[in-house]
N, C-alpha and C positions, 0 to 999 in steps of 0.2 A: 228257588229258581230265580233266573237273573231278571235285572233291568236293566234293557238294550238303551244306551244314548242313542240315537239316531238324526242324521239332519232333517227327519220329519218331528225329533222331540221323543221323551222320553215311551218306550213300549215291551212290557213284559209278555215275556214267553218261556214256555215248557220246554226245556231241551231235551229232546228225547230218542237225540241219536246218540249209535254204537261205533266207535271205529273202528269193528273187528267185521262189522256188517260191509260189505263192500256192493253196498246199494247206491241208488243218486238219493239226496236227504230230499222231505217230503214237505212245505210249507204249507201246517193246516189253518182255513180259514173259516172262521164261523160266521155266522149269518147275523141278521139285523135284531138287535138288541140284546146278542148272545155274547159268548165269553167261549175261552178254550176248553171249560169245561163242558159244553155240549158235546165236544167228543169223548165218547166213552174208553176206557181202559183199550178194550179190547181193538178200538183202533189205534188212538195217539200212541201205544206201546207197544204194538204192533213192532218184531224185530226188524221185517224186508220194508217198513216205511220208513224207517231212521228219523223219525218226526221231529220237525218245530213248531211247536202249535204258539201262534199269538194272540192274544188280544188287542183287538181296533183300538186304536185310540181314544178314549172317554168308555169304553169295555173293560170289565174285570177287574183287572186289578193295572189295567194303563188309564194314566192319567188324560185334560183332557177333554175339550167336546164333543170328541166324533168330529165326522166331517159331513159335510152338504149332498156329495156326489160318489160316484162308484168308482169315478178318475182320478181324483184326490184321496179313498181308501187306498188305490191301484197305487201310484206315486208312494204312500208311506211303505209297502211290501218293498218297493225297489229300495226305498231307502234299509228295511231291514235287511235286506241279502247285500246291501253296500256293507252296513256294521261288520253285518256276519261274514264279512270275505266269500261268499256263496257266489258262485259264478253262473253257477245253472242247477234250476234246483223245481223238481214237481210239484205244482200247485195244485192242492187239493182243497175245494172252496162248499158248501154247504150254503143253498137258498142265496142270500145277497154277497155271501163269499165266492159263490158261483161264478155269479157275476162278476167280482172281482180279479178272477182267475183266467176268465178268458179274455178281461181289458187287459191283462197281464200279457198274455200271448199276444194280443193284436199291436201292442203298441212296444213291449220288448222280447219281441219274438227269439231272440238271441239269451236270454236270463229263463225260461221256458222251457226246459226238456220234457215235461208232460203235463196234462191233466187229470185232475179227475172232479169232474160236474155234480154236484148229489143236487136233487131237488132244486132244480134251478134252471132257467130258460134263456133264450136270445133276449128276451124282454119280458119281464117282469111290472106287469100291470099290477098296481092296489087297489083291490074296494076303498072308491072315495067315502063312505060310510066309517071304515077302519081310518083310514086317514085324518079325514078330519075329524075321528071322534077323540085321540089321542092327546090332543090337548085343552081337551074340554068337559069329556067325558071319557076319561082313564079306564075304570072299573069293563066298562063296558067295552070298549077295544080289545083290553085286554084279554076278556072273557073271548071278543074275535080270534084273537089270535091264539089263543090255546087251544079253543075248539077247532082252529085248521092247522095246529100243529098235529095233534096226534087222531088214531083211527083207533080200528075195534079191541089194536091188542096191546093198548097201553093202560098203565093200571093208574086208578084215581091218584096216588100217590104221586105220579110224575104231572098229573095234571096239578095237581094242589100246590108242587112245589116249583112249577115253572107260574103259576099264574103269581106266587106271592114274589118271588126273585122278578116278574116284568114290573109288579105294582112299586118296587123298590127302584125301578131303574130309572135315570133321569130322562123325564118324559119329554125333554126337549132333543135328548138326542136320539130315543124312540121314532119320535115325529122325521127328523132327519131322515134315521137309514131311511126309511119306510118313502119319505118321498126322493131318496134316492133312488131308489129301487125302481120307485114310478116312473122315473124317469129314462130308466135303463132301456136303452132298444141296441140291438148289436144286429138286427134280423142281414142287415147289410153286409157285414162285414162277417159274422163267422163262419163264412163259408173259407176263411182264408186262412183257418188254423191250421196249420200243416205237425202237429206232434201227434205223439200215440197219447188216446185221449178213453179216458172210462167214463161214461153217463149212468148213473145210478138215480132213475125213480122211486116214488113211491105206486103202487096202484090205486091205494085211495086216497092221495093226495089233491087236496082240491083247492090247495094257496098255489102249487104251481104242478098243474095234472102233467099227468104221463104224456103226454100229447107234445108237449115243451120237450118232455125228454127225447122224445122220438124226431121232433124237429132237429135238435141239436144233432142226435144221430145223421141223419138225414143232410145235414152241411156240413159235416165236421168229416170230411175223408179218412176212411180206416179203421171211425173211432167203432167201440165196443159197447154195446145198450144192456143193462142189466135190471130187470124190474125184481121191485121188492113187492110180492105179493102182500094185499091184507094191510101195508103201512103205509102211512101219512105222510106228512110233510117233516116230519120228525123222525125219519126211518132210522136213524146213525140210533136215536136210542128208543126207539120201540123195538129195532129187532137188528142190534149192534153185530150180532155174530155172524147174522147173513150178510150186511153189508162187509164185515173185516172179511170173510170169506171171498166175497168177491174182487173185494179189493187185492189183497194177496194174490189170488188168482192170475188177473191180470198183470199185477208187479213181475211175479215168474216168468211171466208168456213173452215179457218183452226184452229187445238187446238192445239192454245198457249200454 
């Protein structure tokens, strides 16, 4: 897979569109201290997504320290759809990619023909506990944020192997998203998204509850709520197949 130059600097991504699919292409984004691997098969390759999935910058495998804020993530996405000659393209964002999907919309509403929300709110509050322990006390953050990633039907294996892949990540720019994220408030403004827009919950998600998702429903005109019974804050892969099902769903329903 390639490495995109861009005038935010260099940033790799999964190309994982079809030209025989006559879909609009899907810009997957992952959340705060994640990679394009959090999406699972069964979505990134997904036929009706036509997906680009990337890595943030100082994520996966793009170089790189991350950035500070959710507006500076938002700016590098524009600069990839500039590379990619992408004129308008679905932003699909996960937890603090979320967030970056609807600054996406508010600020180029015109490069935005959809969304789709997973686990993510208008504003995305941190336990200051999580926050400042991240660079002080890692292990134990850590152990935070694994324990609010996943619920009752994820198996020890995806715990074991997100907690060692967080303990590897540079915890300087761990600390960033995270107080990016803190900082995130949109409560004002996303009542003015005007696309066809998918919110996808978890039910036991308690880094960012169902309540977030139902707000976002609730300001966002037209959009469509879908709750992921029994999943976490990790629903894309505790329980991948009912998220792609939803998603597709929605992808069908709508005129391209």
């Amino acid at each position: 897979m390639p490495m995109l130059q861009t005038e935010a600097g260099a940033i790799w991504y999964a190309d994982h569109r079809d030209p025989t699919v006559h879909m609009p292409v899907t810009l997957l984004v992952h959340g705060a201290g994640g990679s394009h691997l959090d999406w699972p098969a069964e979505i990134r390759r997904m036929p009706e997504l036509n997906a680009v999935a990337i890595d943030l910058p100082g994520h996966g495998r793009s170089s790189g320290m991350g950035r500070s804020t959710v507006s500076a993530y938002a700016s590098d996405l524009l600069a990839v759809l500039d590379a990619l000659k992408l004129k308008r393209v679905i932003v699909a964002g996960h937890s603090m990619g979320g967030a970056i999907a609807q600054s996406m919309a508010l600020r180029s509403a015109e490069r935005v023909q959809g969304l789709v929300l997973m686990g993510t709110g208008a504003r995305l509050g941190v336990h200051p506990d999580l926050l400042g322990g991240i660079l002080t006390e890692l292990s134990h953050s850590v152990t935070m944020i694994v324990n609010g990633y996943y619920g009752p039907t994820a198996t020890d294996s995806m715990r074991r192997r997100t907690y060692q892949r967080l303990m590897e990540f540079n915890p300087t720019i761990l600390y960033n998203d995270y107080a990016a994220c803190n900082q995130f408030d949109l409560r004002g403004e996303v009542n003015r998204i005007r696309v066809p827009t998918l919110i996808v919950g978890g039910g036991e998600d308690h880094m960012t509850p169902f309540k977030f998702s139902e707000y976002l429903h609730e300001q966002i005109a037209g959009s469509q709520l879908v709750k992921i019974e029994g999943s976490a804050h990790m629903m894309i892969l505790e329980q991948p197949q009912l998220v792609a099902d939803a998603v597709q769903k929605w992808l069908m329903e709508q005129r391209w």
